[in-house]
Short mmCIF file of the C-alpha atoms (twelve columns), coordinates in Angstrom:
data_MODEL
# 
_entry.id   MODEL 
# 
loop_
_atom_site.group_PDB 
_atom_site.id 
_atom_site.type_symbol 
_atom_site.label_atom_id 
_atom_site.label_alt_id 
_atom_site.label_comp_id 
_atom_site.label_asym_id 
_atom_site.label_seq_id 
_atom_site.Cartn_x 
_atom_site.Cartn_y 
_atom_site.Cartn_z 
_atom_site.pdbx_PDB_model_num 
ATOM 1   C CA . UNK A 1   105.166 199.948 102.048 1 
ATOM 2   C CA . UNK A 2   101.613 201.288 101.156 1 
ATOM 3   C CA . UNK A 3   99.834  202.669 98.899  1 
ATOM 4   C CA . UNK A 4   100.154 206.175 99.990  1 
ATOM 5   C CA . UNK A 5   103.987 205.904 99.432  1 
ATOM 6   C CA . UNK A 6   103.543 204.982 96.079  1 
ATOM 7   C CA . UNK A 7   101.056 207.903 95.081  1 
ATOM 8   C CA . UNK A 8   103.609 210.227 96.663  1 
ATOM 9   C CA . UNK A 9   106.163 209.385 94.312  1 
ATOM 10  C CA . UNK A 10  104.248 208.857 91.011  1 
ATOM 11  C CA . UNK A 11  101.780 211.545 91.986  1 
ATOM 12  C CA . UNK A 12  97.664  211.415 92.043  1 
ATOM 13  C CA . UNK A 13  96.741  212.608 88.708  1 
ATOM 14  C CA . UNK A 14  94.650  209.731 87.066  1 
ATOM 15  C CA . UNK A 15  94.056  209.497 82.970  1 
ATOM 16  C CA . UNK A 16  90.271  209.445 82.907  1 
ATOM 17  C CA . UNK A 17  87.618  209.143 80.184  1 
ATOM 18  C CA . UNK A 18  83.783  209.394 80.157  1 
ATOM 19  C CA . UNK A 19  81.704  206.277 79.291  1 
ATOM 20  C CA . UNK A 20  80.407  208.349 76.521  1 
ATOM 21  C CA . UNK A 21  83.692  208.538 74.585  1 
ATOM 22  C CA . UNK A 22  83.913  206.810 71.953  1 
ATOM 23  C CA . UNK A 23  86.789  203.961 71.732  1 
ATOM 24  C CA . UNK A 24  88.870  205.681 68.891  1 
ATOM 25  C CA . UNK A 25  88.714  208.661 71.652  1 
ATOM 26  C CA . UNK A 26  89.917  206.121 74.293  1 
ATOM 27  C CA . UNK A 27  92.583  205.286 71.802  1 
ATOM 28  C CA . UNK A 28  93.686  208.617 71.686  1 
ATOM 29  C CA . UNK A 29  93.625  209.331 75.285  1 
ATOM 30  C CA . UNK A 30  95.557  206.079 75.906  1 
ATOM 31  C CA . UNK A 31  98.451  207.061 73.470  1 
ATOM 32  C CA . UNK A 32  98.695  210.898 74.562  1 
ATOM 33  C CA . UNK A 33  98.787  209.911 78.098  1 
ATOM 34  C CA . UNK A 34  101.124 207.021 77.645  1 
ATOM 35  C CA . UNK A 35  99.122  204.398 79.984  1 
ATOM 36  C CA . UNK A 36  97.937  200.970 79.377  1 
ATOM 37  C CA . UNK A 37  94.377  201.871 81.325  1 
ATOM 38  C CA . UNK A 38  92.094  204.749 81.788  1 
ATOM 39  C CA . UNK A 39  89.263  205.024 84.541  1 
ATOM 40  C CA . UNK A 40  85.645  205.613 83.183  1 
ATOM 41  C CA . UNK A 41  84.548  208.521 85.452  1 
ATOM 42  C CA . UNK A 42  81.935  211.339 84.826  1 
ATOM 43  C CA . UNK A 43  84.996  213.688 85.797  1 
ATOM 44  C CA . UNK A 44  83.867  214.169 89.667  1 
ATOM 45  C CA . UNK A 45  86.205  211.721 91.837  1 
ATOM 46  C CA . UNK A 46  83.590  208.634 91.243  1 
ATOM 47  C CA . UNK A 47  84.084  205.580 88.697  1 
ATOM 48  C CA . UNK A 48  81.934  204.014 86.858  1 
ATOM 49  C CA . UNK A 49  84.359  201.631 85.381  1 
ATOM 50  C CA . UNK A 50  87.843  200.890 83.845  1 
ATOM 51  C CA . UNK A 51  88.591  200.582 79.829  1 
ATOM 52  C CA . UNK A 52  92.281  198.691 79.110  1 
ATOM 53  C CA . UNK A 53  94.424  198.192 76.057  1 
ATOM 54  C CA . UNK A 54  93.454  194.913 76.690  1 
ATOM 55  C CA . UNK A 55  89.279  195.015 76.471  1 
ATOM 56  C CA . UNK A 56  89.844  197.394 73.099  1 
ATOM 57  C CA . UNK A 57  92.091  194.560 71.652  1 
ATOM 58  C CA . UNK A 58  89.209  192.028 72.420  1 
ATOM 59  C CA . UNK A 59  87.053  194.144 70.932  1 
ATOM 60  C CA . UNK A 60  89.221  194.475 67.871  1 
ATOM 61  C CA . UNK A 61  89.257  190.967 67.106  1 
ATOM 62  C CA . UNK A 62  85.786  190.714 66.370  1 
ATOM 63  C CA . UNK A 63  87.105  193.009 63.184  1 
ATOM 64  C CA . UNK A 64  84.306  194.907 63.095  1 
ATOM 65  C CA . UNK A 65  84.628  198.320 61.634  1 
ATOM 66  C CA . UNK A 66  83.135  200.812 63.514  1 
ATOM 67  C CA . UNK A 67  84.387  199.253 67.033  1 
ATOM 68  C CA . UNK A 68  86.515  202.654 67.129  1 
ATOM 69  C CA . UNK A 69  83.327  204.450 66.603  1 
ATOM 70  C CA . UNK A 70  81.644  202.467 69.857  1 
ATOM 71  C CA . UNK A 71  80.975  204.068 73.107  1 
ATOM 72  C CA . UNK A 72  83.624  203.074 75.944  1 
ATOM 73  C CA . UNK A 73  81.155  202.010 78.236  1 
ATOM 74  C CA . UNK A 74  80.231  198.673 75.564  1 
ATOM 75  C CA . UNK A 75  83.445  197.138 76.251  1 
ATOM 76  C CA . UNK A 76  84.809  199.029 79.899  1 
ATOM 77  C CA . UNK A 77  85.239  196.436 82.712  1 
ATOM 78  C CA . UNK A 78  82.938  197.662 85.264  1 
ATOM 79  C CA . UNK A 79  83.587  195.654 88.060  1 
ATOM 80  C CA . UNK A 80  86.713  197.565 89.296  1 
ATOM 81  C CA . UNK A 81  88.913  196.435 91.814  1 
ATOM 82  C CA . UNK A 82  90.032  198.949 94.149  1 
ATOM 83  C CA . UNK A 83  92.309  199.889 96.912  1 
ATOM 84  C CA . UNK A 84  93.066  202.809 99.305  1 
ATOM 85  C CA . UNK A 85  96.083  204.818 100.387 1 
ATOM 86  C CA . UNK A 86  96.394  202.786 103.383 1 
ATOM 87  C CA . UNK A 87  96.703  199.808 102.012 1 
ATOM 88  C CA . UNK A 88  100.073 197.908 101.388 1 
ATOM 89  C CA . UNK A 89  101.895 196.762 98.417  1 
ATOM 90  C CA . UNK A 90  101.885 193.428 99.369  1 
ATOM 91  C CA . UNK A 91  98.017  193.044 99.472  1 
ATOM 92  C CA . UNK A 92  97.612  195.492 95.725  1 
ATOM 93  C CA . UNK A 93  100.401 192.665 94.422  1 
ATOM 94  C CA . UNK A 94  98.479  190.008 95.516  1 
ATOM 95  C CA . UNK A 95  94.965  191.321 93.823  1 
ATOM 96  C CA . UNK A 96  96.484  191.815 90.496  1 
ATOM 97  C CA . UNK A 97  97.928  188.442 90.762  1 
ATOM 98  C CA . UNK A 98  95.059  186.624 91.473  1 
ATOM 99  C CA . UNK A 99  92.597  188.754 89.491  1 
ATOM 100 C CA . UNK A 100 94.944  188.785 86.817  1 
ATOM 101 C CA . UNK A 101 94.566  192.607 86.275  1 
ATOM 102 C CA . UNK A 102 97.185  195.363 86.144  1 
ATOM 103 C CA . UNK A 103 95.476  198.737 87.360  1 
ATOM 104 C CA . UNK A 104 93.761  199.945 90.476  1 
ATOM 105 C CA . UNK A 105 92.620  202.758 90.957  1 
ATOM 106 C CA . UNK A 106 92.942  204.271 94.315  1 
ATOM 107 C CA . UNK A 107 89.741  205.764 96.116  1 
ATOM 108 C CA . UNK A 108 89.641  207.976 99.185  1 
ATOM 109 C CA . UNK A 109 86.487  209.159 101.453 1 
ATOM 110 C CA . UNK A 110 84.826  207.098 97.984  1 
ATOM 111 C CA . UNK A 111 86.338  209.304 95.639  1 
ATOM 112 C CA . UNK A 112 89.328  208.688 92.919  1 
ATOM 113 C CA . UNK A 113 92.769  209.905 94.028  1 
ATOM 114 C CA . UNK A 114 95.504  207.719 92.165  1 
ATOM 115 C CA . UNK A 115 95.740  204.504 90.505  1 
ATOM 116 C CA . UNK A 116 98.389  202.129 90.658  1 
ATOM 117 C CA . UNK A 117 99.862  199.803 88.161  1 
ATOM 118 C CA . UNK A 118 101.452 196.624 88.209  1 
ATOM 119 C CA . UNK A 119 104.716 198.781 87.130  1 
ATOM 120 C CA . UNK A 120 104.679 200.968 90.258  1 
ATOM 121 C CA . UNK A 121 103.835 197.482 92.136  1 
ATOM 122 C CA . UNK A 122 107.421 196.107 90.823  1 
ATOM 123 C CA . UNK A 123 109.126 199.214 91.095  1 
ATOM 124 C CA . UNK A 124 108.065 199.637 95.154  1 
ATOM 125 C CA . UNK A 125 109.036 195.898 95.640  1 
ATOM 126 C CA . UNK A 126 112.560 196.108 93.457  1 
ATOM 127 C CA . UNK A 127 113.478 199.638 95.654  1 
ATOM 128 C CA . UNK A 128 112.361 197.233 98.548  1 
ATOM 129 C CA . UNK A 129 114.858 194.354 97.973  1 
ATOM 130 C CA . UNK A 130 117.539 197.078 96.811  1 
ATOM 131 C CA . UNK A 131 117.118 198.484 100.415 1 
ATOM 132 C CA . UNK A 132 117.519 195.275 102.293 1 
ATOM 133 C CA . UNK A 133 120.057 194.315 100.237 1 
ATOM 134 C CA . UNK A 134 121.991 197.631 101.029 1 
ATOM 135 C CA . UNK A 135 121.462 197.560 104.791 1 
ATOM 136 C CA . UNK A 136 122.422 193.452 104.414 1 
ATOM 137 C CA . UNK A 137 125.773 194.653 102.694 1 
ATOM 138 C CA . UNK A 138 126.315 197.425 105.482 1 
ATOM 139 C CA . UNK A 139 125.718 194.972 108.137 1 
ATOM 140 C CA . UNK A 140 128.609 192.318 106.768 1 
ATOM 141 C CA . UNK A 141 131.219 194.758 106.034 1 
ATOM 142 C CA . UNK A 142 131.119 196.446 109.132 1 
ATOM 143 C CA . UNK A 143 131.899 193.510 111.029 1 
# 
């Protein structure tokens, strides 16, 4: 399965935030949109990084006050690993397993046009093996 497959399903709209947002506004974008990531992007297709639940929570720990008050770029992962439509499942599974990540956003002609998560990953591989299984069932009872 690839990529594309995916996106036609879930759909390409992508929960963004400027690197000029503050992280209590990341917070809030996070919650409204009910995702675990949101791609930093100046709102015209390009990225300039990714901000997670996870990089606010490290930021949190320090227990400093006004972390909420911080820009998102100060704590936003900007190496981003990415993928395109063509590519398959298999390959976007392996990258979040061995970079230990759970969103990638998808990029077209350079520009952002989905993002996957490790949840649509799962999902595409448990509607896989519920396929195979089916067609494996068909196949021994028609005999």
């Amino acid at each position: 399965m690839l990529v594309s497959a995916i996106l036609e399903t879930k759909g390409d709209v992508v929960a963004t935030v400027q690197r000029t947002a503050t992280l209590g506004d990341a917070v809030s974008d996070l919650v409204r949109h009910r995702v675990g990531a949101l791609v930093v992007s100046p709102g015209d297709g390009t990225i300039d990084g990714i901000v997670s639940e996870r990089d606010i929570v490290r930021c949190l720990s320090e227990l400093r006050a006004d972390v909420l008050d911080q820009p998102v770029f100060t704590v936003m992962s900007s190496s981003v690993h990415l993928c395109a439509p063509g590519d398959t499942v298999d390959s976007i599974m392996n990258l979040m397993t061995e970079q230990r990540i759970r969103h990638v956003p998808v990029v077209s002609d350079g520009l952002l046009c989905g993002i996957i998560s490790i949840g649509d990953v799962v999902k595409s591989r448990m509607g896989e093996l519920e396929k195979d299984r089916d067609e494996l069932m068909e196949y021994i009872t028609a005999r």
